[in-house]
C-alpha positions as CSV (number, residue, x, y, z in Angstrom):
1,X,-18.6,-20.0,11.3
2,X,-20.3,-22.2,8.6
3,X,-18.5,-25.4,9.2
4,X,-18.2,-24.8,13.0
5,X,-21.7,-25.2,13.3
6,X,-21.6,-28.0,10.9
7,X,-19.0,-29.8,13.1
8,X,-21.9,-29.7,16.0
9,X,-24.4,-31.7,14.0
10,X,-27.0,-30.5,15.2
11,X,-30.4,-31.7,14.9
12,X,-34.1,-30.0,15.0
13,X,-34.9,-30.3,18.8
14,X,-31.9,-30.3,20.4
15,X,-30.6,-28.1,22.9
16,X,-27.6,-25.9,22.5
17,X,-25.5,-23.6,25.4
18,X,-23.7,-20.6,23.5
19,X,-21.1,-18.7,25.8
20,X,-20.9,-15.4,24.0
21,X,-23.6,-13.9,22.3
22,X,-21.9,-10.9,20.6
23,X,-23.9,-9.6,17.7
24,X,-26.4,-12.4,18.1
25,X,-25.7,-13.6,15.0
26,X,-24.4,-17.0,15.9
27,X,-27.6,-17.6,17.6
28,X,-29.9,-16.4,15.3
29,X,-28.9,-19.4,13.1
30,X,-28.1,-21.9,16.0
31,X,-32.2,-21.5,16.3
32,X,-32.7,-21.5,12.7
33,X,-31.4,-25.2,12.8
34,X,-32.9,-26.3,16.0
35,X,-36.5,-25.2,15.2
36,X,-39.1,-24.3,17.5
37,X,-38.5,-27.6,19.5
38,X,-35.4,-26.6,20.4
39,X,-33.7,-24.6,22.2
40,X,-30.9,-21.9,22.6
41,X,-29.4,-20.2,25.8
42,X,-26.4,-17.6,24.7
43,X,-24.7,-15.6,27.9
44,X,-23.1,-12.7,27.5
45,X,-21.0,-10.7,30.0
46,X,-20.3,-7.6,28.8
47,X,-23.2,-5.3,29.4
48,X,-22.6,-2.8,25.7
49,X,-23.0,-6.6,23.7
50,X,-26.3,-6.8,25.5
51,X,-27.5,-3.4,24.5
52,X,-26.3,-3.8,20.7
53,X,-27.2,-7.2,20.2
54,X,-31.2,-6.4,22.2
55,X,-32.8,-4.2,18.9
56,X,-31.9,-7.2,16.5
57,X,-33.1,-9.8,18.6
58,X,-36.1,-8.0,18.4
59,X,-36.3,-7.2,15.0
60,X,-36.1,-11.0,14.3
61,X,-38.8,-13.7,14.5
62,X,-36.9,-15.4,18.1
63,X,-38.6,-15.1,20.9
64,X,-35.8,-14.1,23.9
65,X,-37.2,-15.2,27.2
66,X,-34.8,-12.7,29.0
67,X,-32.4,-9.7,27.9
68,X,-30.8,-8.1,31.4
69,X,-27.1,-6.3,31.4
């Protein structure tokens, strides 16, 4: 996952579309990296990686604007 992110050079600021949001995981960095100027969007379809991924997001310090299944 490391040096796929890498690949995507991304830069504080930026703006970054995730199809997928599983665990969350993925995004929780992708928003380390972009910093509070950025911003992340991550869809997922499947209603049960909603519900697991929900209690982490809001255990951590991100802010989601919306969480719906």
């Amino acid at each position: 996952m490391a040096r796929m992110i890498e690949l995507l050079e991304l830069e504080e600021g930026m703006r970054v579309l995730e199809i997928g949001t599983g665990t969350g995981y993925k995004a929780a960095l992708l928003a380390e990296i972009v910093g509070i100027s950025g911003q992340v969007t991550t869809i997922e379809l499947h209603p049960e990686n909603c519900n697991a991924n929900a209690p982490a997001s809001r255990r951590s310090r991100l802010q989601p604007d919306s969480l719906k299944s």
